[in-house]
Structure formats: structure tokens, C-alpha cells
C-alpha positions as CSV (number, residue, x, y, z in Angstrom):
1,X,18.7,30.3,18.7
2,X,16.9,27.2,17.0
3,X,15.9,27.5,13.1
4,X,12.7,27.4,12.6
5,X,11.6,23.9,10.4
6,X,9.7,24.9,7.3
7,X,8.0,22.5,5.4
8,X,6.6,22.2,1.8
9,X,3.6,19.3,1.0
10,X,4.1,17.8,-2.4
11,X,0.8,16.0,-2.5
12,X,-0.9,17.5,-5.4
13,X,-0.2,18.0,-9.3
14,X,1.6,14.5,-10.2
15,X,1.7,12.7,-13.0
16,X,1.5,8.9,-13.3
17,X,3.6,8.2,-16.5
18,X,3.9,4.6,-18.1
19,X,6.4,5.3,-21.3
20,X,5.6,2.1,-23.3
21,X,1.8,2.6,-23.1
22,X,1.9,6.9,-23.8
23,X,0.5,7.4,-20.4
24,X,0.7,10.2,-18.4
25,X,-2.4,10.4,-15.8
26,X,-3.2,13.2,-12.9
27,X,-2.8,12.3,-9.7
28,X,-1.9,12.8,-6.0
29,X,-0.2,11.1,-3.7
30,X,-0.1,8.7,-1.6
31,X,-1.4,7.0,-4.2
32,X,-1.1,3.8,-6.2
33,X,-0.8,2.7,-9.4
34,X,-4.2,0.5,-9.7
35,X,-5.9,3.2,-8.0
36,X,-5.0,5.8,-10.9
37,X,-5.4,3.9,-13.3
38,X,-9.1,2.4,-11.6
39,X,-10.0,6.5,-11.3
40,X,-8.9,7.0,-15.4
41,X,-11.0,3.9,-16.7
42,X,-7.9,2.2,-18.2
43,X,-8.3,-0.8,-16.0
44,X,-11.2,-2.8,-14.5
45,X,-11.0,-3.6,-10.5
46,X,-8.8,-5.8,-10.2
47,X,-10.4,-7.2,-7.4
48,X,-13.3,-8.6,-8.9
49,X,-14.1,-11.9,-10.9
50,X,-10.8,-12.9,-13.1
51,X,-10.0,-9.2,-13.7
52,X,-6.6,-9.8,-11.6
53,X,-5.5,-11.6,-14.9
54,X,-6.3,-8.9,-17.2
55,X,-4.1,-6.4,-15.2
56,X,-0.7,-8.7,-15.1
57,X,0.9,-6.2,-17.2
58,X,0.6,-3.4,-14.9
59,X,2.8,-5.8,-12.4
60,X,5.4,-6.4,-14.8
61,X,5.6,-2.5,-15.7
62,X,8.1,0.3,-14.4
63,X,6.1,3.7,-13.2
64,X,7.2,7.0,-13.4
65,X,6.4,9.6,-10.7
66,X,6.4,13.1,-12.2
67,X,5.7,16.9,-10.4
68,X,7.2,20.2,-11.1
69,X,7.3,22.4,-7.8
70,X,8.3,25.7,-7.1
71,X,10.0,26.4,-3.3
72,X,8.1,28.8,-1.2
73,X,9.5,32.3,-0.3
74,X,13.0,32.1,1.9
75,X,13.3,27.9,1.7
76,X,15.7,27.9,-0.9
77,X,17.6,31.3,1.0
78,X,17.4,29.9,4.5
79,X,21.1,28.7,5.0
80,X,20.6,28.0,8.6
81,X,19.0,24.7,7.9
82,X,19.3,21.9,5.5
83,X,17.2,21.6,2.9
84,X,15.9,17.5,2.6
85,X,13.5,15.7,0.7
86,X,11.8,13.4,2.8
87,X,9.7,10.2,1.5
88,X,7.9,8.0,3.5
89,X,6.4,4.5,2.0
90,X,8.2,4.3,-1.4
91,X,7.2,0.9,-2.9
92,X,9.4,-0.6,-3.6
93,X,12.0,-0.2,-5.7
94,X,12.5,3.2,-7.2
95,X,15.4,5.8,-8.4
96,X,14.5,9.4,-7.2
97,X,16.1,12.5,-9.3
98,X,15.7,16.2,-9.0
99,X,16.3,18.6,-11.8
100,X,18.0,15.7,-13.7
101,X,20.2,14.6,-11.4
102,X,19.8,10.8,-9.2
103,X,19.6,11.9,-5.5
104,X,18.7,8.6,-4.2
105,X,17.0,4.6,-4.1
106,X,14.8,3.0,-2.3
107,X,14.2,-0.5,-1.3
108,X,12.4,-1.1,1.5
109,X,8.5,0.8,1.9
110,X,8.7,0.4,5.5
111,X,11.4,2.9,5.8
112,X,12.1,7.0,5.9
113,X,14.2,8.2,3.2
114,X,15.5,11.9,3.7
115,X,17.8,13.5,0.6
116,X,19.6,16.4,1.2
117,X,18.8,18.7,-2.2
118,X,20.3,22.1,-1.0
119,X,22.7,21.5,-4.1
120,X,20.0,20.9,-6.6
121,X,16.8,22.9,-5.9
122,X,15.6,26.2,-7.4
123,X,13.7,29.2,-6.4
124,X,10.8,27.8,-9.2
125,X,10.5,24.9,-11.7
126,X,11.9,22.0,-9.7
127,X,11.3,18.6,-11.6
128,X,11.0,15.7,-9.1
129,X,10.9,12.2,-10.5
130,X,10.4,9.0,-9.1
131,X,10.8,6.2,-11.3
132,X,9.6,2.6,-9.8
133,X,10.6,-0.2,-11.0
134,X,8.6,-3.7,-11.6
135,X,9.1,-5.6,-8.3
136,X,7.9,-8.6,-10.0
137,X,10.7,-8.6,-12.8
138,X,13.5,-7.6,-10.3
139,X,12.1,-10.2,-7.7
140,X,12.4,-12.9,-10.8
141,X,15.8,-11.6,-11.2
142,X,17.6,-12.0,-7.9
143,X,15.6,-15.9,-7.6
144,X,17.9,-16.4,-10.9
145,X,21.0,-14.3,-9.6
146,X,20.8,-15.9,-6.6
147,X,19.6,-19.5,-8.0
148,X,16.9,-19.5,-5.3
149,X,13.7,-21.7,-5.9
150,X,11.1,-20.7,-4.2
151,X,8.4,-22.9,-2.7
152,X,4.5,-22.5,-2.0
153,X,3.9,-25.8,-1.0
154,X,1.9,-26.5,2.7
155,X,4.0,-28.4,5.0
């Protein structure tokens, strides 16, 4: 007899936090961070004139991810199939915790990350956080780590 594969949608009810500036915007996802912040008036596009400029600090910034959910009837119960928490396109770098606890990374947006959370998730009140981190700063770190100097130079 084959399990039948139940699925919960966690699209809805997040909250786009940045620590250092008090933020903490709605939002849903997929979703990025210039978008929220466009659809909340705290930033100009950035794609016109020399707004791209005024934004640099939303580059060099870490994002938090934020969404309480509660499991729908018989998912957390169902011992007949694993229970996973399934991400795709996380850009880029981010640390991904339930209830507290660090279940996973990511590196790579291209790619499927599934986290088993049968250890960690609750009937109701299940806080999912995913913190990105500035790909710019970490970037800037490995050219130093890795004393790599990087070229833009034609030819």
C-alpha cells in the first residue's frame, strides 16, 4: 500500500526582517528583497536613473525570512511517511532553522533542498526562519580567503 503524499504551501504570511534597520515587512514568497521593500515605499526602483547607488546597502545587508505555521490535521501523526521541508531557489546563501533549531544551508539557488523536520515540528506554532546572508560581503570574503583577484577587463 503506497502513503499517500500530503503537502502544505507556505507561500503566505512572511515577514521580511532586516535587524539593524527595525524592519519587519509582509510578504509572500517567492519573493525578493527589492521587491518588498519597492511594494513598502522604503526604496526607489532601483532600476531607474542612479537609484542602483542609493540601494547598495540593501546588497551588503543579511535578510531574515520569518513565518509561523501550524501543520494541517494528521501531517504531524502520519508516521508512514517522512515529514520534509522542501525549498526550491534559495538565494544564495542562507541558514534555515525550525522551532530554534538549524536544520540546514544553502548555497547554490539552482538547486532542491529537502530537510527532514519529523523531529522538530508541531501540531501548531511552528517558527520557520530563513536567514540570508549578504552575498556581496561573503563573495569579498572568499576573493581575500582565497587571495583571488578578480578581473573585468575585455580581452
Amino acid at each position: 500500500m503506497q502513503t499517500e503524499l500530503k503537502t502544505k504551501i507556505l507561500t503566505s504570511g512572511w515577514l521580511l526582517k532586516h535587524e539593524e534597520k527595525g524592519l519587519s515587512l509582509a510578504c509572500s514568497v517567492p519573493s525578493t528583497v527589492f521587491e518588498t521593500l519597492l511594494s513598502h515605499s522604503i526604496i526607489e526602483d532601483p532600476f531607474y536613473g542612479v537609484n542602483e547607488h542609493k540601494v547598495q546597502w540593501v546588497y551588503e545587508s543579511d535578510w531574515v525570512y520569518e513565518t509561523v505555521f501550524d501543520m494541517d490535521n494528521g501531517m504531524v501523526a502520519d508516521q508512514k511517511a517522512p515529514t520534509i521541508l522542501r525549498f526550491h531557489g534559495l538565494d544564495t546563501f542562507s541558514e534555515i532553522s525550525l522551532n530554534g533549531t538549524v536544520i540546514g544551508h544553502s548555497d547554490d539557488m539552482f538547486q532542491l533542498y529537502d530537510f527532514p523536520i519529523e523531529s522538530l515540528v508541531k501540531p501548531k506554532g511552528n517558527l520557520l526562519s530563513i536567514k540570508f546572508s549578504s552575498p556581496t560581503r561573503l563573495g569579498r570574503e572568499e576573493i581575500k580567503k582565497n587571495k583571488i583577484r578578480l578581473s573585468n577587463a575585455m580581452g
